[in-house]
C-alpha positions, 0 to 999 in steps of 0.5 A: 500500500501506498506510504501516505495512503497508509499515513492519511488511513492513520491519520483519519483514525486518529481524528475520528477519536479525537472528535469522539472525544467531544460527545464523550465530554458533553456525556460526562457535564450534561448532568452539571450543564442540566444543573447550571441551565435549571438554576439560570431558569430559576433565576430568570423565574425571580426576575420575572416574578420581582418584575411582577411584584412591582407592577402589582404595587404599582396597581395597588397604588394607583387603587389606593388614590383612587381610595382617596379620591372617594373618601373627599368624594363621600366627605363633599357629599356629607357637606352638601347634605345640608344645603338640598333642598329637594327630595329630587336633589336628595336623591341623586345625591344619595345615588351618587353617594351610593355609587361612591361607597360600592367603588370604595368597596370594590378598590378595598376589595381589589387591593386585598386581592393584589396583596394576596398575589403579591404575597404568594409571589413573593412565598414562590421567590422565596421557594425558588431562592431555596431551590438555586440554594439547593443546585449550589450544593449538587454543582459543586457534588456533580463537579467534584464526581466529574473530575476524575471523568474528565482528567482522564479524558484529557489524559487521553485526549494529550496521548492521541493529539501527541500521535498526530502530532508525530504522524503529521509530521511525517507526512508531506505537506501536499498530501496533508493539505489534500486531506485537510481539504476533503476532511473540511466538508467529509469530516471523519469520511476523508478516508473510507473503505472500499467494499464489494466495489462500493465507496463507504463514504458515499455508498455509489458503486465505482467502475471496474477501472478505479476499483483494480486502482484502489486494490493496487493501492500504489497511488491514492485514488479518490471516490469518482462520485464524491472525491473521499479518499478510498482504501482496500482492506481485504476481508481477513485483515479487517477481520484481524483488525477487529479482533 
């Protein structure tokens, strides 16, 4: 087989577990990294609630002047009493009265009302203060139990970066620049098997004439269909490399 075909083989292999290397990190911190996401819920969910909170004092307020407003209302009503002089002015000024006490009524009412939910917004807050208080303590748990997890995959991770680093510096420029061109869009499928005359990177089946190329293995030969460079490993070597 071709030097930097087997070179670009190794190579390919290398960087396939290198970028495994990135699921395998995300495994370990998903449940820190679903930890961290709950707790900047929770205090996207205070904000929200304390944003609430002010809005509802400032209804509270607003009933409350509206309090005032009535109280010199009624206490106007209570001084022109004395000067009606008719049962038809007594009347509507009793009427006036009337409706005066029921929106009194109705404010005091609301205003109960606003402070019973700014109460049990505030009793929320306070149950989501405690949660945050409570992931605060599984982070650093989650943290101390990863750590072992993650120092050994960088251990691992520092061992494959030095065998690429020595492979890559065996391999001509040209033919490294060739395979870093294809990797940019095949990714990990740069370097892929031929079998039963069908490139793995693509599945299209290849002429008789690139398949003879492939088996020589003498020269690199690209995928006609999909441009991946393609290698021949005989049924039992693959057999033998599995085992």
């Amino acid at each position: 087989m071709n030097k930097h075909l087997k070179q670009l083989i190794e190579l390919s292999t290398i960087d396939r577990t290198i970028d495994g290397f990135l699921p395998e990190e995300e495994r370990i911190n998903a449940s820190l990294n679903a930890l961290l996401q709950e707790q900047s819920d929770l205090r996207n969910e205070i904000e929200h609630q304390e944003m609430a909170i002010e809005e509802n004092r400032h209804k509270i307020s607003k009933n409350e002047n509206h309090l005032a407003e009535l109280s010199d209302k009624l206490a106007a009503f209570s001084k022109r009493s004395g000067d009606v002089k008719t049962e038809k002015e007594m009347k509507a000024l009793q009427l006036e009265e009337e409706i005066a006490k029921e929106q009194v009524a109705f404010a005091n009412e609301e205003i109960e009302r606003l402070q019973r939910i700014e109460e049990a917004k505030k009793e929320e807050i306070e149950t989501l203060k405690t949660r945050i208080g409570e992931i605060d303590s599984e982070v650093e748990e989650t943290k101390k139990a990863n750590a072992a997890a993650l120092s050994d995959l960088d251990e691992r991770k520092k061992s494959y970066y030095q065998q690429k680093e020595a492979l890559v510096a065996e391999v001509p420029q040209k033919v490294l620049s060739f395979y870093e061109k294809i990797r940019r869009w095949a990714g990990n499928t740069a370097v892929v098997r031929l079998k039963k005359q069908a490139c793995y990177g693509c599945y299209m089946k290849v002429s008789d004439k690139v398949y003879s190329e492939v088996i020589d293995s003498s020269e690199m030969v690209t995928c006609p269909n999909c441009g991946r460079i393609l290698y021949y490993q005989p049924e039992e070597e693959e057999q033998a490399t599995a085992a």
